[in-house]
C-alpha positions as CSV (number, residue, x, y, z in Angstrom):
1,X,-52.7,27.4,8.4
2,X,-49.7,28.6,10.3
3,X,-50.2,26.3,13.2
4,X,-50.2,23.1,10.7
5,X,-47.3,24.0,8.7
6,X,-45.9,24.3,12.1
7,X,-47.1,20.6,13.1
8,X,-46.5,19.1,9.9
9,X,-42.5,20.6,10.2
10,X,-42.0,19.2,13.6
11,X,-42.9,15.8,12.7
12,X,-40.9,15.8,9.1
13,X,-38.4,17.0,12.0
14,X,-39.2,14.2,14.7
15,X,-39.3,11.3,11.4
16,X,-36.1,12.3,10.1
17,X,-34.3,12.3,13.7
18,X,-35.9,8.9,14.0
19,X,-34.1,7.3,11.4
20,X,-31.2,8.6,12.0
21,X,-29.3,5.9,14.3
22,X,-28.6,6.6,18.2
23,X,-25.9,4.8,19.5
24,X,-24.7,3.5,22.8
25,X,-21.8,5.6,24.3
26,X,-19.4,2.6,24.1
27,X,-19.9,2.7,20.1
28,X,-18.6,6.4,20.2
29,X,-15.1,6.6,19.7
30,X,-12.5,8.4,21.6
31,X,-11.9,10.8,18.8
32,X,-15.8,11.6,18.8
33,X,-16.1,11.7,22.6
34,X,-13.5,14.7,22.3
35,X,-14.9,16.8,20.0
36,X,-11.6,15.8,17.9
37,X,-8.9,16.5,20.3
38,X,-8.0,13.0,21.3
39,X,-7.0,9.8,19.0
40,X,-7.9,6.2,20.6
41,X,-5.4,3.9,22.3
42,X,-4.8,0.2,21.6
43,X,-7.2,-0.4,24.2
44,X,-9.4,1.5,23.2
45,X,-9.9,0.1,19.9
46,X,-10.1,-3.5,21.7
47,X,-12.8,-2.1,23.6
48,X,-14.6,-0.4,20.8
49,X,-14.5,-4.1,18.5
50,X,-15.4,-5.9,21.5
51,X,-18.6,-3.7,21.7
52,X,-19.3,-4.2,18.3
53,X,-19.0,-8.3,18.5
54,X,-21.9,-7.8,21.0
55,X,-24.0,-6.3,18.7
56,X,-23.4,-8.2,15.9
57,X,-22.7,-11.8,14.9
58,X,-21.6,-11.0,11.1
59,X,-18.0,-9.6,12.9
60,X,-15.3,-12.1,13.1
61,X,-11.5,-11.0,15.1
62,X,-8.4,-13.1,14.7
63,X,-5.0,-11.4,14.8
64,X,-2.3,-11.1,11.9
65,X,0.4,-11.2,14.4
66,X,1.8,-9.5,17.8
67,X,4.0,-6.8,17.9
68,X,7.6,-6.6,19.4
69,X,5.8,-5.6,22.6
70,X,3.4,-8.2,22.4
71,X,0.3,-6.5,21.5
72,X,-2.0,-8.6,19.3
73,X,-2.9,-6.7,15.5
74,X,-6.7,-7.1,15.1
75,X,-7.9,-8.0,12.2
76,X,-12.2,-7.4,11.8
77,X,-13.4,-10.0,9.0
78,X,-16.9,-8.0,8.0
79,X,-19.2,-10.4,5.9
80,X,-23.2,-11.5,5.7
81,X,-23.6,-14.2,6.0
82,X,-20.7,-14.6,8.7
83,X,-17.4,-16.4,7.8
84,X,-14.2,-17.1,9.7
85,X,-11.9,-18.7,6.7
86,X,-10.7,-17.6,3.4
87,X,-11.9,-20.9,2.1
88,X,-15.5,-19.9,2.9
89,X,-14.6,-16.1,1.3
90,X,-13.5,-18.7,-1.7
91,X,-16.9,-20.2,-1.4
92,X,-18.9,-17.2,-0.7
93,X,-17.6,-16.2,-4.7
94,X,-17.2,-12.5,-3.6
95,X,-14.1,-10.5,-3.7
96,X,-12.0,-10.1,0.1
97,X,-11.1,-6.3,0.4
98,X,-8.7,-5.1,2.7
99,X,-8.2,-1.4,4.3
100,X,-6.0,-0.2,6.6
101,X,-4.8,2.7,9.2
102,X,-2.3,3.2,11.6
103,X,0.8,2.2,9.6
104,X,2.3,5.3,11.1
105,X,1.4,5.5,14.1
106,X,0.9,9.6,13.8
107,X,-1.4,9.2,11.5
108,X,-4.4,8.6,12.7
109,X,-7.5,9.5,11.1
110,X,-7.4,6.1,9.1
111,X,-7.8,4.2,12.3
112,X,-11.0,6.3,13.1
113,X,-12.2,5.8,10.2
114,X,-12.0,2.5,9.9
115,X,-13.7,1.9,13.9
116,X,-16.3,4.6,12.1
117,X,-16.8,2.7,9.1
118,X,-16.8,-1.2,11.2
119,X,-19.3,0.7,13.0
120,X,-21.8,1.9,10.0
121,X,-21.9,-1.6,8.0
122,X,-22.6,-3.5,10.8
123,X,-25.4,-1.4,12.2
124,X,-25.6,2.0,10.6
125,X,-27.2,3.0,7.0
126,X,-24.3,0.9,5.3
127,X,-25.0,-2.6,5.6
128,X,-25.6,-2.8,2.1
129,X,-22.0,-3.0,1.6
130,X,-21.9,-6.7,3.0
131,X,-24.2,-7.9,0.3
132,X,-21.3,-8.3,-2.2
133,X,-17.7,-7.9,-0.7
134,X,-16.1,-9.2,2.4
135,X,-14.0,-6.5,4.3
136,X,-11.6,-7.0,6.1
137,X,-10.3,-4.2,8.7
138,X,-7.2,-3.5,10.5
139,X,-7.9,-0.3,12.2
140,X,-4.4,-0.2,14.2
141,X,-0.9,-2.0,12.1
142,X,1.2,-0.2,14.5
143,X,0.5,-1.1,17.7
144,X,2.9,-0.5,19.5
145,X,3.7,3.0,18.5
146,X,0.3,4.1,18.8
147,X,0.4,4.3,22.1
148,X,3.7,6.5,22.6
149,X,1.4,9.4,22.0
150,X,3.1,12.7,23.0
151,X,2.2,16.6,21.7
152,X,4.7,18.0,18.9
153,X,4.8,14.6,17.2
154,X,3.6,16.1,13.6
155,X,3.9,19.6,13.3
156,X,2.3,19.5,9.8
157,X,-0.6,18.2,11.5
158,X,-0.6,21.5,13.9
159,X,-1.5,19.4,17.1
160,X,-4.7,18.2,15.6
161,X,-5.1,16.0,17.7
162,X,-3.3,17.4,20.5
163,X,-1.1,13.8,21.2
164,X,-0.5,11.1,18.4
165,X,2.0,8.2,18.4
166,X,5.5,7.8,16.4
167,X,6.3,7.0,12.6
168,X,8.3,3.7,13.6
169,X,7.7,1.0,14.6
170,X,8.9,-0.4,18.1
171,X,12.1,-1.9,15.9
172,X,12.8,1.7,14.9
173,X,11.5,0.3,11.3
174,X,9.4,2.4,9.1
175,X,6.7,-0.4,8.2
176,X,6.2,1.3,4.9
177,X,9.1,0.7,4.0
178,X,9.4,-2.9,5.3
179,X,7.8,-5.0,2.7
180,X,10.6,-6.6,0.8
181,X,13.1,-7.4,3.5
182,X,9.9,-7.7,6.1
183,X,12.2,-7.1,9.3
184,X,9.1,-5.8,11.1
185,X,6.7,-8.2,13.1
186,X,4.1,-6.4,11.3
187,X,4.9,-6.5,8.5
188,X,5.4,-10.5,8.5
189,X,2.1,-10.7,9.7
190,X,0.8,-8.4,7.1
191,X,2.6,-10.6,4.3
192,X,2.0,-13.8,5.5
193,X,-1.7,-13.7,7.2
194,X,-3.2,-11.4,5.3
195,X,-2.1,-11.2,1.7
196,X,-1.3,-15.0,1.0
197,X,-3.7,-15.9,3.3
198,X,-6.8,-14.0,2.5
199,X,-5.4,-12.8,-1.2
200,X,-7.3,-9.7,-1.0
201,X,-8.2,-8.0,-4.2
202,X,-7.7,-4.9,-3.0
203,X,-5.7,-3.2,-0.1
204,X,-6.2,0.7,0.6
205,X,-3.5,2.2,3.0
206,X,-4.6,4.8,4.8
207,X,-1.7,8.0,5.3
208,X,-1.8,11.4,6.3
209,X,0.7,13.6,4.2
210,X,3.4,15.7,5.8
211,X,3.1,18.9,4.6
212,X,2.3,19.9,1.4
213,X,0.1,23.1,1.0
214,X,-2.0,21.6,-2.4
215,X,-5.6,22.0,-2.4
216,X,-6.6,18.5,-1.7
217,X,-8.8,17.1,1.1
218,X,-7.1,13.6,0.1
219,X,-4.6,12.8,-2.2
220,X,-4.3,9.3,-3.8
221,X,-1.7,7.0,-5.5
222,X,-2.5,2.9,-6.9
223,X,-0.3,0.7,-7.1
224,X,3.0,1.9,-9.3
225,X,4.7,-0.8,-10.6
226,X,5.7,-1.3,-14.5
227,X,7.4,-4.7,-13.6
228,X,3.8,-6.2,-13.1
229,X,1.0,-6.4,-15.0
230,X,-0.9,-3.0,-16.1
231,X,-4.6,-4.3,-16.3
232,X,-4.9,-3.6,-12.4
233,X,-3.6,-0.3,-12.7
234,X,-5.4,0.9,-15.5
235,X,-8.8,-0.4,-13.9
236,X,-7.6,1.7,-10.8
237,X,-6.3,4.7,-12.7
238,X,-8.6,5.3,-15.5
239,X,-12.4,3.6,-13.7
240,X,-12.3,3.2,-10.3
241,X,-10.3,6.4,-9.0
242,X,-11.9,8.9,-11.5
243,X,-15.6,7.2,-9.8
244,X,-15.1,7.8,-6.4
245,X,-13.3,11.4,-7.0
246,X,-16.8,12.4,-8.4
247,X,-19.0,10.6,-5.8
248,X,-16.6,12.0,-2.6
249,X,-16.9,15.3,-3.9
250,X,-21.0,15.1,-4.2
251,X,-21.6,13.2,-1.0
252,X,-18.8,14.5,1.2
253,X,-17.8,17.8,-0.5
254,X,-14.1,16.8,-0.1
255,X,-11.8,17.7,-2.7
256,X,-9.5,15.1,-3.9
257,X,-6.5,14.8,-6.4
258,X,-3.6,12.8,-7.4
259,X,-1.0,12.3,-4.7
260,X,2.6,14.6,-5.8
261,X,4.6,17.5,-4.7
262,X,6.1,20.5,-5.7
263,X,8.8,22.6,-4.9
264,X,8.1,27.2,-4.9
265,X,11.7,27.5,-5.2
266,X,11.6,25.6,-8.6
267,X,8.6,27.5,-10.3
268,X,5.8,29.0,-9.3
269,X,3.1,28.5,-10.4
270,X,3.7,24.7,-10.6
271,X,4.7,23.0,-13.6
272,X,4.7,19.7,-12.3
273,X,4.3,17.4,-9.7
274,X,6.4,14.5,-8.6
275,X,5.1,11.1,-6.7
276,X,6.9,9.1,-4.5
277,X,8.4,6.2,-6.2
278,X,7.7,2.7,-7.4
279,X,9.5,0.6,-5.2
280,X,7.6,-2.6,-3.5
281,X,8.7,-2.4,-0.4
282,X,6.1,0.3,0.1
283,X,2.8,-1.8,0.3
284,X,0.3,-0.3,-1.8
285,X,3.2,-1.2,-4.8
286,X,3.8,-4.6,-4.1
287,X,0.1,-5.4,-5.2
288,X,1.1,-4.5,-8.7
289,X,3.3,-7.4,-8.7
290,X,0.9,-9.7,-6.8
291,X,-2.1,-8.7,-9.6
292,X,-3.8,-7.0,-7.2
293,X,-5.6,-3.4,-6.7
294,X,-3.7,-0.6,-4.4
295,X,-5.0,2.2,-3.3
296,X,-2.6,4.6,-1.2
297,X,-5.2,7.2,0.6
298,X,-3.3,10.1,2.0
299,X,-5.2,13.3,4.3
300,X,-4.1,16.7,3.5
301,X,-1.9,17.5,6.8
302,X,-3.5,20.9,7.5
303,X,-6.8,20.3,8.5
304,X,-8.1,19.8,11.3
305,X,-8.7,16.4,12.5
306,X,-12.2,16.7,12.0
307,X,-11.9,17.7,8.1
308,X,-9.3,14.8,7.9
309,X,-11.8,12.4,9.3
310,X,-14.8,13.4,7.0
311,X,-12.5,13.2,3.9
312,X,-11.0,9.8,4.9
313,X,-14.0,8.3,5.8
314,X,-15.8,9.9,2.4
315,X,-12.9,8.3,0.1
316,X,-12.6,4.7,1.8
317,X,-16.9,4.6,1.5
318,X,-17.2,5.7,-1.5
319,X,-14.8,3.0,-2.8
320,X,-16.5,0.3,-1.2
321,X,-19.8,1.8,-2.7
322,X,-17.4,1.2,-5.8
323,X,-16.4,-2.3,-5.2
324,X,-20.0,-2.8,-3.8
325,X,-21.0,-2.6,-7.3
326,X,-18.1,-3.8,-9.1
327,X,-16.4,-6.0,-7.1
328,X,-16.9,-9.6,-9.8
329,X,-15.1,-7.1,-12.4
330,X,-12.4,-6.4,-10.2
331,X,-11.8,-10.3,-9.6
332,X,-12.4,-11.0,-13.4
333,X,-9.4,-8.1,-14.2
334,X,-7.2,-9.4,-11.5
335,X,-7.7,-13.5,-12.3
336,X,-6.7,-12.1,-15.8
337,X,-3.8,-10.5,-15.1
338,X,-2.2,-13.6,-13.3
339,X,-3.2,-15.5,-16.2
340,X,-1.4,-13.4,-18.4
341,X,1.7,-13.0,-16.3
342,X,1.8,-16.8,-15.9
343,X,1.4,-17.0,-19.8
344,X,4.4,-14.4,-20.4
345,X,6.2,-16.7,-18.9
346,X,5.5,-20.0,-21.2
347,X,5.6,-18.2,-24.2
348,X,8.1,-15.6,-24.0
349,X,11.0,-16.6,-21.5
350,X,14.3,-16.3,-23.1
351,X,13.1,-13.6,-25.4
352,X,10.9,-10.8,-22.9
353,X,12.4,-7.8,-21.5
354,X,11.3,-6.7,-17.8
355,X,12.6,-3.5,-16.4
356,X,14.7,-4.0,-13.0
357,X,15.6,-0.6,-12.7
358,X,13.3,2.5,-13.5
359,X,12.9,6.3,-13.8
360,X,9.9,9.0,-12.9
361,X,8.5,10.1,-15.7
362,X,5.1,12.3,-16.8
363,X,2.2,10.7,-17.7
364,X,1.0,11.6,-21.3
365,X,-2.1,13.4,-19.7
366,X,-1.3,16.5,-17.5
367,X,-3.9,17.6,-15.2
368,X,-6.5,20.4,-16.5
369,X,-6.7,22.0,-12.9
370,X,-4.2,21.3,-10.0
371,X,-5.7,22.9,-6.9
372,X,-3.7,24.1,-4.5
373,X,-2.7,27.2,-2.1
374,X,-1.8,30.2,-3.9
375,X,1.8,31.8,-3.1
376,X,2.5,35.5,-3.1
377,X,6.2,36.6,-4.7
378,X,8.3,39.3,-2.3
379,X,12.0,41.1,-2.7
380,X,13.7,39.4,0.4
381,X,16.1,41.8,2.3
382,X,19.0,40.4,0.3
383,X,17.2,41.8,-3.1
384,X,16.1,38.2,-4.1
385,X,12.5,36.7,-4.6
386,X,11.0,34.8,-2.4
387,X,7.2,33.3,-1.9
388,X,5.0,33.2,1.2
389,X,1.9,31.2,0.9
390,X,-1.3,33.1,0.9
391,X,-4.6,31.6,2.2
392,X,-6.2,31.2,-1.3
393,X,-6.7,28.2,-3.3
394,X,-6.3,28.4,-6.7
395,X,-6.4,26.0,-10.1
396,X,-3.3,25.7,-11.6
397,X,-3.8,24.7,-15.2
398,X,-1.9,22.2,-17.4
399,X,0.2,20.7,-14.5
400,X,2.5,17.4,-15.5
401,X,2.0,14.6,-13.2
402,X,5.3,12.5,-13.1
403,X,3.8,9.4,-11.9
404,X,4.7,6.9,-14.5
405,X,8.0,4.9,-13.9
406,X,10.2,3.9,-17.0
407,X,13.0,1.2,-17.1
408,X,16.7,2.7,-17.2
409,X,17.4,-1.1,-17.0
410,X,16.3,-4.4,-18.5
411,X,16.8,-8.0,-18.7
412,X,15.3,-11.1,-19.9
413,X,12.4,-13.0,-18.6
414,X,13.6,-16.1,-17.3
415,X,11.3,-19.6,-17.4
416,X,12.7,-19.9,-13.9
417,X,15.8,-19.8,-11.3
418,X,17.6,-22.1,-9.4
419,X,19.3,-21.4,-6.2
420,X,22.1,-24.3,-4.3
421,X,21.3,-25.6,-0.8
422,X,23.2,-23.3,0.5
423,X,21.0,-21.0,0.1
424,X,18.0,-21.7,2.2
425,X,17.8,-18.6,4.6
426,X,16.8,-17.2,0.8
427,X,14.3,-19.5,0.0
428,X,12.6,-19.2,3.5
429,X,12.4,-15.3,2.9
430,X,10.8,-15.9,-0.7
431,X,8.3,-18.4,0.9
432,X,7.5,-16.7,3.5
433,X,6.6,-13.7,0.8
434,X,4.2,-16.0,-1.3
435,X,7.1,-17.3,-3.7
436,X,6.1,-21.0,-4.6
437,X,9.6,-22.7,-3.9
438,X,10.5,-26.4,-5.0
439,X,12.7,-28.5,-3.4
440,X,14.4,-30.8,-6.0
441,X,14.5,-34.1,-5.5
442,X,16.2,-35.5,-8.2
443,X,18.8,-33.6,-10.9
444,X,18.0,-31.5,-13.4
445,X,19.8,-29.9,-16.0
446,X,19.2,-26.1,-16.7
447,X,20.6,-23.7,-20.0
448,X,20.6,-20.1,-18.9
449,X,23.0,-17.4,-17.8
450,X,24.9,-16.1,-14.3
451,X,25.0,-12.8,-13.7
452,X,29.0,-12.4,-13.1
453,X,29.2,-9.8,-10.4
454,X,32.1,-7.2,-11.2
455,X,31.7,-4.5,-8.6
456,X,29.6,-4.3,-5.2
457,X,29.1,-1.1,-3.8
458,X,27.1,-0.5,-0.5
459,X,25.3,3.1,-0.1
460,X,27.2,5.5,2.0
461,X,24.3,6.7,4.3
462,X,22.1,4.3,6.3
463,X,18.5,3.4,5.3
464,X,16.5,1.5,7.4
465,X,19.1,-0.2,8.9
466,X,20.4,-0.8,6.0
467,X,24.0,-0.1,3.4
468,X,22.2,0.0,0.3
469,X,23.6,-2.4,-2.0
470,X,23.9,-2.0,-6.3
471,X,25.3,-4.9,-8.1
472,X,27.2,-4.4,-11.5
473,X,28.2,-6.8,-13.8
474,X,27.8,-8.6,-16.8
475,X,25.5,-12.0,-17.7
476,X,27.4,-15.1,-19.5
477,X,25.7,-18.2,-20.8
478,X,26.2,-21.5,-18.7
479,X,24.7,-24.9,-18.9
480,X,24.3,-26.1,-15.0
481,X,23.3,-29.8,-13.5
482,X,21.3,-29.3,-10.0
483,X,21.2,-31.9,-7.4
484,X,18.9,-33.1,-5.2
485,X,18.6,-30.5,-2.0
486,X,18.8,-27.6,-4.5
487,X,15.8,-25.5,-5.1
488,X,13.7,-24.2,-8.1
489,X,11.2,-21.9,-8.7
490,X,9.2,-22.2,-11.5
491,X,8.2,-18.9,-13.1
492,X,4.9,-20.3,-14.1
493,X,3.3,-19.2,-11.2
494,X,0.9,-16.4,-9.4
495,X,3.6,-14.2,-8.0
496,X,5.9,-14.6,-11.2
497,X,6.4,-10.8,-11.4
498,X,7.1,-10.5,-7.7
499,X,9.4,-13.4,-8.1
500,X,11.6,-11.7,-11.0
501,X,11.6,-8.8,-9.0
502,X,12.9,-9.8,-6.3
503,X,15.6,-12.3,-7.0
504,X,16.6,-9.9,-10.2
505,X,20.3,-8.9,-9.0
506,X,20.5,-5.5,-10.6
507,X,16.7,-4.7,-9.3
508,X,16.1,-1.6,-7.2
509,X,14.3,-3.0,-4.7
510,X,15.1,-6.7,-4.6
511,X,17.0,-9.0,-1.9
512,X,20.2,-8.0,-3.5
513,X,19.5,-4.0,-3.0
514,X,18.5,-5.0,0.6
515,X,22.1,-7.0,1.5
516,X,20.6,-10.5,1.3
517,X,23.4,-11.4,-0.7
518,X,26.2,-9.1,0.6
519,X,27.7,-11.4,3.0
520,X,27.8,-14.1,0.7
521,X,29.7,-12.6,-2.4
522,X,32.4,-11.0,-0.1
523,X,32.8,-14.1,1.5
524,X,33.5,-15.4,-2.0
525,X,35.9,-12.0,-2.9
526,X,34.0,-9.7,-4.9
527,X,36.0,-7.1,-4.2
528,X,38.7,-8.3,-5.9
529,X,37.3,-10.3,-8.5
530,X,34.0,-11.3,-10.9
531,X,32.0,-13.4,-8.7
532,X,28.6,-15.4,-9.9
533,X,25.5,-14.2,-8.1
534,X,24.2,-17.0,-6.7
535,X,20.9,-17.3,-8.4
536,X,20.9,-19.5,-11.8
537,X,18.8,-17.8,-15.0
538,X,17.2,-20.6,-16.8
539,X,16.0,-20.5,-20.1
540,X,15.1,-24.7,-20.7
541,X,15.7,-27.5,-18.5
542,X,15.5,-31.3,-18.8
């Protein structure tokens, strides 16, 4: 008896090794091949796609763009059957999803992930997730300053892996920060080929955080944005996060919460937790104006790379399983939400209020358990308490998550603007972000308002390059005739919300915030008198 349960266990044994996939040593990636102590260089992610087109004909490359330096930015198109054009993804009637890493170039676990993941669907135990979504992956955004790998680059991350890249990019831009002004190559490329291109449904941005001590294996964020339309973010928020939390947790054992900090020195044990904010020019955000799905995926710093990798690689699968099997809903919620921004428009222009500027505020609903590290109290030598962290997790209970955004400021929804001649360099930059631009070719005679601009002030301390500008100032009615060369865009469009946002002059994150206009009005003496923003508010035209 003893000598068959012996048999019988080495061939359940020799059965289950035999399913389980052995690969050729140029389908291991660098981070594997190290045991975890090395992240891949641009080449070797070229080398490691290139492998993968040899084994499999449902993996398509083009590029989204080439870096200052002139690398290419690979982008893998992932579908069965095969395609190489959003057309056919139009055709196909299944929902284009696009994921992420590399955006800072020191984190890196998302770009392992992703050459993990490209790696499972097209000939691991995931193919499955081709029968309803096409995927498309761009395992390395940041090209250039992937390879600029030296040791000491994260110390959150404790030199694990022992050498990573830099934030920036090689413009010195932070590329998550880019995606309003779009300075960056990337980022143009990012904009241009791949979100008005392919229209994704869904972009997930994969992060590492920089230091935090919660309790979280991955933290996540969707798309904030109260200027856009909710549906999106309440599908992310309330059905598809809550989903994949569950299944992560069951098929990965990672732990994973809402993205926020906290600060020991203002209360401990946590009361609350604070996000990051809602501006678009952080990508995941700028879906919420284009009706989209964001997901913003950040890796708890402290672990090891390894733990990192199993967590990143558990949350991205588990919301393709997700979109696997809800994908059509997804599209259905999104197609709705453009139809109801587009609608907002006809019927309520001249009479809606948007928020421009906003505020962090708590969501209704604190969170039952916030896991993190615990943190000991101690008399200082100076007789005053101070906290050390202790190597304990503990639940926190009835934690306020400020993640909602309220508006400080309003104004009314326009039916559309109108912008002179003059200003072309504008109306390239809003075309070149998606923003359907007319050029008129007769007159046309507009009722609206200017916004009179009584005081530009520029920030004091450099950001990205940039003076920071706030407009001030007052709207007055006008009734305006436009000629032919001037330019109009109609409000009735897809990216209507993205559209008010951004030509909005007291918005927070608009071309006026990011000195588009700054040049122009001091040219004209705003800083000695009301000048009219050059963008007409129109109400009715004829």
């Amino acid at each position: 008896m003893k000598k068959l349960i012996t048999v019988l266990t080495l061939l359940l044994c020799w059965q289950m090794s035999a399913q389980q996939t052995v690969w050729s040593e140029d389908l291991i990636t660098v981070a594997e091949k190290s045991n975890y102590q090395k992240t891949s260089s641009y080449s070797d992610v070229m080398s490691f796609i290139t492998a993968l087109q040899k084994k499999s004909d449902l993996l398509q490359l083009e590029y989204m763009g080439t870096s200052k330096e002139g690398k290419k930015i690979p982008v893998a198109i992932l579908a069965n059957p095969s395609i190489k054009t959003p057309q056919e993804a139009i055709a196909s009637g299944k929902p284009v999803l696009y994921i992420q890493g590399n955006i800072h170039a020191g984190e890196v676990e998302g770009k392992e992930v992703v050459l993990q993941l490209m790696r499972d669907i097209l000939l691991g135990d995931k193919k499955h997730l081709l029968d309803n979504q096409i995927i498309l992956f761009a395992p390395i955004y940041n090209t250039d300053s992937n390879d600029k790998m030296k040791q000491g680059r994260r110390p959150s991350q404790e030199d694990s892996p022992v050498e990573v890249g830099i934030r920036e990019n090689s413009q010195g831009l932070d590329l998550n920060r880019d995606g309003i002004k779009m300075e960056a190559f990337e980022t143009n490329g990012l904009v241009q080929n791949i979100l008005n291109k392919w229209n994704p449904e869904m972009l997930v941005d994969l992060h590492t955080t920089n230091g935090t001590w919660h309790g979280y294996g991955i933290t996540y964020a969707p798309s904030y944005h109260y200027a856009g339309e909710k549906a999106p973010y309440d599908f992310t928020w309330d059905v598809l996060l809550p989903e994949v939390v569950k299944k992560a947790d069951e098929n990965y054992k990672v732990k994973i919460g809402p993205y926020g900090y906290y600060s020991v020195n203002k209360a401990w044990p946590p009361t609350s937790i604070y996000t990051y904010n809602h501006h678009p020019r952080y990508i995941v955000n700028q879906m919420g104006l284009r009706n989209k799905v964001g997901i913003l995926s950040e890796a708890f710093a402290h672990d090891r790379f390894y733990t990192r990798i199993n967590g990143t690689y558990g949350f991205v699968a588990e919301i393709l399983e997700f979109t696997h099997k809800n994908g059509k809903k997804m599209m259905s919620i999104n197609a709705q939400a453009e139809k109801d921004a587009i609608q907002n428009v006809i019927s309520n222009a001249g009479k809606a209020q948007k928020g421009v500027r906003f505020k962090m505020v708590p969501l209704e609903k604190k969170i039952e358990n916030y896991r993190t590290y615990d943190y000991v109290p101690y008399l200082n030598k100076n007789g005053r308490k101070s906290y050390v962290r202790s190597g304990k997790i503990i639940d926190v209970p009835n934690v306020e998550n400020l993640s909602k955004f309220d508006a400080t400021v309003s104004t009314t929804l326009p039916r559309g603007y109108f912008l002179p001649k003059s200003m072309k360099p504008i109306v390239d930059h809003l075309r070149k972000q998606g923003i359907e631009v007319t050029e008129l070719k007769g007159r046309k005679r507009a009722t609206g308002e200017v916004f009179m601009v009584e005081k530009l002030t520029n920030a004091r301390r450099k950001f990205e390059g940039h003076f920071m500008t706030t407009l001030e100032g007052s709207y007055v009615a006008k009734t305006r005739t436009f000629k032919k060369g001037d330019f109009w865009v109609d409000m009735a469009q897809p990216l209507t919300n993205l559209a008010f946002y951004t030509l909005e002059p007291q918005s927070d994150d608009g071309l006026a915030t990011w000195n588009f206009f700054d040049e122009y009005l001091k040219a004209q003496g705003v800083d000695t008198k009301a000048v009219e923003y050059p963008v007409f508010k129109y109400y009715s035209v004829r």
